[in-house]
Each structure stands twice: as C-alpha cells, then as structure tokens.
C-alpha positions as a printed NumPy array, in Angstrom:
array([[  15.248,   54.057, -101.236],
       [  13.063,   52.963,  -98.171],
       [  14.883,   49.286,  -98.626],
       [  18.286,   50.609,  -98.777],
       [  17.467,   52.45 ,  -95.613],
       [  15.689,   48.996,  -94.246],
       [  18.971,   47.25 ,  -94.938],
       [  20.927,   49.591,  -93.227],
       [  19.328,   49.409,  -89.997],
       [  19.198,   45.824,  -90.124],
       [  22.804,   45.721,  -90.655],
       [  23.448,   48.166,  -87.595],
       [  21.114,   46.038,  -85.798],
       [  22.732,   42.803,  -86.247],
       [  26.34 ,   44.77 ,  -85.858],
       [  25.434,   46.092,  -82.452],
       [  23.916,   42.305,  -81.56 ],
       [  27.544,   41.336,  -82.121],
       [  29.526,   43.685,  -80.036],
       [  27.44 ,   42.777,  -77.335],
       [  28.17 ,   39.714,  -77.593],
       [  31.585,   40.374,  -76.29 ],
       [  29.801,   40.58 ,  -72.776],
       [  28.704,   37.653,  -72.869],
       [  31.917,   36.109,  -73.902],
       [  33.75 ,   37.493,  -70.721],
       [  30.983,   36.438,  -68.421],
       [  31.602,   32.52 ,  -70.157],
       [  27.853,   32.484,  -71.281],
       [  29.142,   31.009,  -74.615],
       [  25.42 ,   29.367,  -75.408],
       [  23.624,   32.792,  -75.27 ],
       [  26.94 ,   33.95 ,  -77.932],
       [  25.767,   31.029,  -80.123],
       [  21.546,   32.011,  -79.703],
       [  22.933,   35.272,  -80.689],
       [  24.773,   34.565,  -83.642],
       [  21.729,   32.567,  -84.833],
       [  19.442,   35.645,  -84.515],
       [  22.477,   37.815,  -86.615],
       [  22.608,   35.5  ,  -88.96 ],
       [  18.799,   35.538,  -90.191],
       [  19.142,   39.386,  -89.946],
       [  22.27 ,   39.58 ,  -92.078],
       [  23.055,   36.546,  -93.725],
       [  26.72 ,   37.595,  -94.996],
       [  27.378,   38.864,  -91.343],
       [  30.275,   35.736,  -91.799],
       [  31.72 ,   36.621,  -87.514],
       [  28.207,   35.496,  -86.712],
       [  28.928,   32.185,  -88.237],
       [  32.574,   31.694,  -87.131],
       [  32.174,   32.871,  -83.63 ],
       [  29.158,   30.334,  -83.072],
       [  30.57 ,   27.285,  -84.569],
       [  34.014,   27.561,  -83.525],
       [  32.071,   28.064,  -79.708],
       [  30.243,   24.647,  -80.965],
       [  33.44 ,   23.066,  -81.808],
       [  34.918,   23.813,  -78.456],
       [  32.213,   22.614,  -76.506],
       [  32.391,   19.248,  -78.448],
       [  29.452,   19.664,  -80.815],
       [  31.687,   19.385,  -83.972],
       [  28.325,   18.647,  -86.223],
       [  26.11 ,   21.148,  -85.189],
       [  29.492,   23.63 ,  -85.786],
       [  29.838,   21.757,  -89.23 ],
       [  26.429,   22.153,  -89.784],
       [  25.985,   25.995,  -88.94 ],
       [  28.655,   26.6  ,  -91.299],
       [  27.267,   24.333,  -94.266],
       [  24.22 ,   26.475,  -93.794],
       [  26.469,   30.034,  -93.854],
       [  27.798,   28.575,  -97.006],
       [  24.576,   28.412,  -98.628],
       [  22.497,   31.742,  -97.585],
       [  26.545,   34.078,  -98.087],
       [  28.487,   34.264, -101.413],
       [  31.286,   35.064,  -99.417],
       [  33.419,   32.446,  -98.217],
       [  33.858,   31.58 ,  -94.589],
       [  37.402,   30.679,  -92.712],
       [  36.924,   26.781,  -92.216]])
C-alpha cells in the first residue's frame, strides 16, 4: 500500500539521519547529534537510538532535565521501552 511504502522511506530516511550522525560525533559537534535526533524522532517515533543518543549527550553536557525530559517524551509517542 502507498502508506506502507511512505513508512518505509521514512524509516530509511530517519535510519540514514542516524548513521550520519556518527560524523558528527567524531568531529565533537554533539549539539548538531542532539538537533538530529530531534528531527529522527518526529520522523520515526520508535527510532528509541534517537532518544538515547540525544539525552545521554544532554546528560553529559550537564542538562540532566532536558535529557530527563526528551526521554519522558520518547516514553509517551514509543510502546517500546527505552534503556534509562
């Protein structure tokens, strides 16, 4: 069906978003990881990396409740459950 096929492009989108991501991670541009994530995550909501990547980066740049809060909200839009 044409949203099957919709979904699955999304999903490769938001996959592809995420291994590039892994360039910004070795040049230390950890805020454009976390703008990232936030664009994944309204692609794909159960895309749960998206989530974990950006909050832990939150966490470690000593924003613990915007990295609580980005998780609350992955725990509400995913039925899956996310590594807290």
């Amino acid at each position: 069906s044409s949203k099957s096929q919709v979904d699955g492009i999304v999903q490769r989108v938001a996959e592809n978003m995420h291994l590039y991501s892994d360039v910004y991670w070795h040049d230390g541009d950890y805020n454009r990881i976390i703008g990232l994530s936030r664009v994944i995550v309204e692609a794909d909501p159960s895309f749960n990396d998206a989530y974990e990547n950006a909050a832990y980066l939150l966490w470690s740049q000593g924003d613990t409740q915007s990295a609580d809060t980005f998780l609350q909200y992955g725990l509400g839009r995913t039925n899956n459950k996310l590594s807290l």
